[in-house]
C-alpha positions as CSV (number, residue, x, y, z in Angstrom):
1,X,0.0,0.0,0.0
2,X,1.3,3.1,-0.6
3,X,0.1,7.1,-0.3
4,X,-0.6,8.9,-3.5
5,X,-1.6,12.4,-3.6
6,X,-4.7,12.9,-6.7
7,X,-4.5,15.4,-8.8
8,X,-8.1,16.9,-9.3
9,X,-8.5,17.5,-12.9
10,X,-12.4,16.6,-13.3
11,X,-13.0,20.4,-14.6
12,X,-10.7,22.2,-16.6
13,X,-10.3,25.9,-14.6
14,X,-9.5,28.8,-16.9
15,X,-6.1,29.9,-16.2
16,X,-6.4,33.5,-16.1
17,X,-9.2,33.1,-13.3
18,X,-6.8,30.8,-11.3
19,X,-3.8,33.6,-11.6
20,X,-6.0,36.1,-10.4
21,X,-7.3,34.4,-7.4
22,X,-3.5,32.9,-6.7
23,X,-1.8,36.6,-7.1
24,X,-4.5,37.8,-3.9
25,X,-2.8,35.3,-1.4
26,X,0.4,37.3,-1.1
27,X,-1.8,40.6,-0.8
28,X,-3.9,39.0,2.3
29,X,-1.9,36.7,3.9
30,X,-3.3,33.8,2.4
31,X,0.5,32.6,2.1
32,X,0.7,32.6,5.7
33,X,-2.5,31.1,6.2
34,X,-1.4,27.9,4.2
35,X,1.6,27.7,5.9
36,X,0.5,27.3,9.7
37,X,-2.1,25.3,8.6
38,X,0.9,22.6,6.9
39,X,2.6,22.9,10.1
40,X,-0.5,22.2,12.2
41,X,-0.7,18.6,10.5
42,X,0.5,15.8,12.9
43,X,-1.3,12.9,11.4
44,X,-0.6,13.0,7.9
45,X,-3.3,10.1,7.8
46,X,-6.1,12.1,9.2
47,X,-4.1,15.2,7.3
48,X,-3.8,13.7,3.6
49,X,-7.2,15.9,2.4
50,X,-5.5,19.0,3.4
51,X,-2.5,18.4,2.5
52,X,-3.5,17.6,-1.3
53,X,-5.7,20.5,-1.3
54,X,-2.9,23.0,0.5
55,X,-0.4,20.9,-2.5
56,X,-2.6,22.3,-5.3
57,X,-2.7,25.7,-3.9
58,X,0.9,25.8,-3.4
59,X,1.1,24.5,-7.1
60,X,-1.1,27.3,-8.3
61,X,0.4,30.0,-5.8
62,X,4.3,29.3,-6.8
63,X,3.3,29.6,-11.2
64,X,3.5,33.9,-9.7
65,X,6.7,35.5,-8.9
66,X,5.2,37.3,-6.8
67,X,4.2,34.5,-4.2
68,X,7.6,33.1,-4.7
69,X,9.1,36.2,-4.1
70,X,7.2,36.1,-1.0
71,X,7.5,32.7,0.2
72,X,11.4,32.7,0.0
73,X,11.5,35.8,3.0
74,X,13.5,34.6,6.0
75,X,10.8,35.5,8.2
76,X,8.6,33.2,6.8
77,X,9.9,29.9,7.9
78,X,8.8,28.2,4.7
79,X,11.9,25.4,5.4
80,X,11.0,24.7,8.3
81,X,7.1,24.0,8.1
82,X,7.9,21.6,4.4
83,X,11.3,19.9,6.3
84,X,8.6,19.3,8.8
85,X,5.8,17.5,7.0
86,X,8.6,16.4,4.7
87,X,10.0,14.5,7.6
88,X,6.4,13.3,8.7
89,X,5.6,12.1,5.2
90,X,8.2,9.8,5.3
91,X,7.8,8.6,9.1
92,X,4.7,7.2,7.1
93,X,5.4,5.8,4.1
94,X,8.1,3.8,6.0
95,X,5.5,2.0,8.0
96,X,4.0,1.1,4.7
97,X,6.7,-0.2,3.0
């Protein structure tokens, strides 16, 4: 058994919608948001939902250079809460395999 992450693609978005929505998260802290809630997940098999969901908003977030502009400032940790679930992620699929 192993843990597999699904990519939602059931409905085709239109891009320029989703780079308008995904350049707002850097303007209201919607960055932040998504990264406290990453580090908040202990259980990553209670936690998988969120974390595919928070996976797809990162994908969508980081296509702006002005999210990763924001993401890669010291102050917000960003290493530390992805080492973390990084680390958890494979606690897990350890006990799998």
């Amino acid at each position: 058994m192993y843990i597999s992450v699904d990519r939602y693609s059931a409905e085709e978005e239109d891009s320029e919608t989703v780079y308008r929505m995904a350049a707002v998260m850097q303007q209201c802290a919607g960055l932040d948001v998504m990264l406290r809630r990453l580090g908040y997940i202990r259980d990553y098999q209670r936690g998988k939902r969120l974390v595919a969901v928070l996976l797809k908003l990162f994908d969508y977030c980081l296509k702006l250079p002005v999210n990763k502009a924001e993401l890669i400032k010291p102050e917000k940790d960003t290493v530390r809460y992805v080492r973390g679930q990084l680390s958890e992620s494979r606690s897990v699929v350890s006990i799998y395999c």
